[in-house]
MARFI-432599 format. One record per residue: residue in one letter; x, y, z of N, C-alpha, C, CB in turn. Coordinates in steps of 0.1 Angstrom, whole numbers, plus 2048, in hexadecimal, padded with zeros to 3 digits. Atoms other than C-alpha are relative to their C-alpha. Glycine has a CB too. Layout:
N
AXYZXYZXYZXYZ...
//
This chain:
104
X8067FA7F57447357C880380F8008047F980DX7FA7EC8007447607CC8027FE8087FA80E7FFX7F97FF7F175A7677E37F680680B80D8097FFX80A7F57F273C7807F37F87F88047F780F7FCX80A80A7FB72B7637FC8027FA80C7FF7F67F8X7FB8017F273E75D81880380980B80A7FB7FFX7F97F37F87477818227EB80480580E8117F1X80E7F97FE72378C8378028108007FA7FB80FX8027F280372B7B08348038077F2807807809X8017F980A72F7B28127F38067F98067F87F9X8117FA8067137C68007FE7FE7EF7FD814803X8048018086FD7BC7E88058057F37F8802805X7F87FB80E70F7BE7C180F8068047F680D7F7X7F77F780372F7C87CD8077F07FC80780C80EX7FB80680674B7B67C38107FC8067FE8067F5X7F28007F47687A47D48108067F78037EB806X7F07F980478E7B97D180A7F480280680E80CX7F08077FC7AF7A27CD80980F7FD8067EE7F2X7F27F58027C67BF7DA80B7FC7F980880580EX7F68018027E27AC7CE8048047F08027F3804X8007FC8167D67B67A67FC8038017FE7FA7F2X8067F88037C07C97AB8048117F77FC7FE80BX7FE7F38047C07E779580080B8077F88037F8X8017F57FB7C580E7A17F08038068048077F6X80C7FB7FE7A081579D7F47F28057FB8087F1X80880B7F77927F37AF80980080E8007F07F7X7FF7FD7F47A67F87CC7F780580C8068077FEX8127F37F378E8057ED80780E8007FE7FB81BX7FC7EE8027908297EE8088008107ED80E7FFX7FC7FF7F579D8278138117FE7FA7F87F780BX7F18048047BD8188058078077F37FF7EF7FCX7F67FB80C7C282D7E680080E8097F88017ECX7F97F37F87C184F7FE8087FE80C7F580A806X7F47FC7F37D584381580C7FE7F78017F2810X7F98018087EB8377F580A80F7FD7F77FB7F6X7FC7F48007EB85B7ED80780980C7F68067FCX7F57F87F67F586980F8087FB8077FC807808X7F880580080E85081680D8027F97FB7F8800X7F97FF80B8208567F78028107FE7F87F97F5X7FD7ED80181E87F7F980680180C7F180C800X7F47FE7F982F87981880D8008008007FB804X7F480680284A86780C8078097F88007F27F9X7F87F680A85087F7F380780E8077F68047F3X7FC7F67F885789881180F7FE8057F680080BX7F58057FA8798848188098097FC8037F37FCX7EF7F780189C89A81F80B7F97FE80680680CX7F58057FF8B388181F7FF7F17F68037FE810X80580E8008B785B80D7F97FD7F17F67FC80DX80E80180E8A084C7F07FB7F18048078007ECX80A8048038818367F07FC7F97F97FB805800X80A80780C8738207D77FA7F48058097FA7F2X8088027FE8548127D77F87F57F47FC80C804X8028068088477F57C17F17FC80780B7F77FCX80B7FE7FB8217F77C77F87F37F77FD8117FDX80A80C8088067D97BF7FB7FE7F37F67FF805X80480580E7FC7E379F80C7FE7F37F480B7FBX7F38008068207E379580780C7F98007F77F7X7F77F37FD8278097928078028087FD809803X7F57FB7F78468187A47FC80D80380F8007FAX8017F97F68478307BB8118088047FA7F680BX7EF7F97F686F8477C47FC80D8028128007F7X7FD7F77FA87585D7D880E8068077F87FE806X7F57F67FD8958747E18058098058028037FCX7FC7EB7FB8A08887F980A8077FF80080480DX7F57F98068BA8A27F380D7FF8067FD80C7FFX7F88047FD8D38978078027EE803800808807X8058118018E387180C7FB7F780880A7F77FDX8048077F58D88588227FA7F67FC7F980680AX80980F8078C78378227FB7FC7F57F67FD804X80B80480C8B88258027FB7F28068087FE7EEX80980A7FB89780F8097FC7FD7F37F480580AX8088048098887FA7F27F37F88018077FA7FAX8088057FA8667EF7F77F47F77F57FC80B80AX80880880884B7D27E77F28018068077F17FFX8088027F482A7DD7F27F87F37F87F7811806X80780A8038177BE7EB7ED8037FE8057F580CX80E7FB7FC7F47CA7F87FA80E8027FF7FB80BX8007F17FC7E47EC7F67FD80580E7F48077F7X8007FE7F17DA7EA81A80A8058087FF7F5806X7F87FE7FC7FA7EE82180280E8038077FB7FAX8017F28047F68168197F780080A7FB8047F2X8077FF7F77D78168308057FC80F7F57FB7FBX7FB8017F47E880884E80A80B8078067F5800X7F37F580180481F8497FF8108068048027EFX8087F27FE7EA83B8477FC80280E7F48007F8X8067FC7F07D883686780B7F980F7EC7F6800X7F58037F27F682387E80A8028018027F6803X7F17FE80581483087380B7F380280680D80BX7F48097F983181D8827FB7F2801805805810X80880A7FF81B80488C7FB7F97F47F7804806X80080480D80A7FF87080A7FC7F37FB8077FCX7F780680A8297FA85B8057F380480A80A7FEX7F980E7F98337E08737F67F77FA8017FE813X80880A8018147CC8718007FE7F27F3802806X80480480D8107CF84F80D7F57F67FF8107F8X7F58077FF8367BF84B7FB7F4801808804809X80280D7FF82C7A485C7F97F97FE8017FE807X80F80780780B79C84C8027FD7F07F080D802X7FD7FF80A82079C82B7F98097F38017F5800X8037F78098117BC81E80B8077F87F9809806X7F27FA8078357C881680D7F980080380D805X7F58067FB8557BB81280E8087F87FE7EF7FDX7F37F980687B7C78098087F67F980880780CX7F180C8048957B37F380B80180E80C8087ED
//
């Protein structure tokens, strides 16, 4: 069965995304620019370091110049980047608990 056979707003010849493998360039575009300015944020950090193990199984660190906290993060789902984008705080929560990300 295609999966767009069930989804009514899918359009005609597209093609269904598994974020969880999905490649860079099959990603939705909503989720790879928020990718990008999620991630150009992070790289704005003063304090601490960041690492970022992203769905297609690239890494992601980041460093700020003085010490403080180290995060480690599993994003599971590229959505996770888009929530991030448009809810901040919020969005990071929800996305947590919808198992878009997780930490060792």
């Amino acid at each position: 069965m295609n999966p767009l056979d069930s989804n009514p707003l899918a359009f005609a010849g597209s093609t269904a995304v598994d974020e969880d493998h999905a490649p860079q360039d099959r990603i939705p575009w909503p989720d790879r620019v928020s990718q990008q300015l999620v991630l150009r944020a992070f790289e704005g950090m003063t304090r601490g370091s960041l690492s970022l193990r992203l769905p297609d199984g690239s890494a992601f660190h980041s460093r700020g110049g003085g010490p403080g906290p180290q995060a480690e993060i599993q994003v599971h789902r590229s959505r996770f980047f888009r929530r991030c984008a448009l809810h901040g705080d919020i969005g990071f929560g929800e996305a947590y608990q919808d198992g878009d990300w997780s930490t060792p």
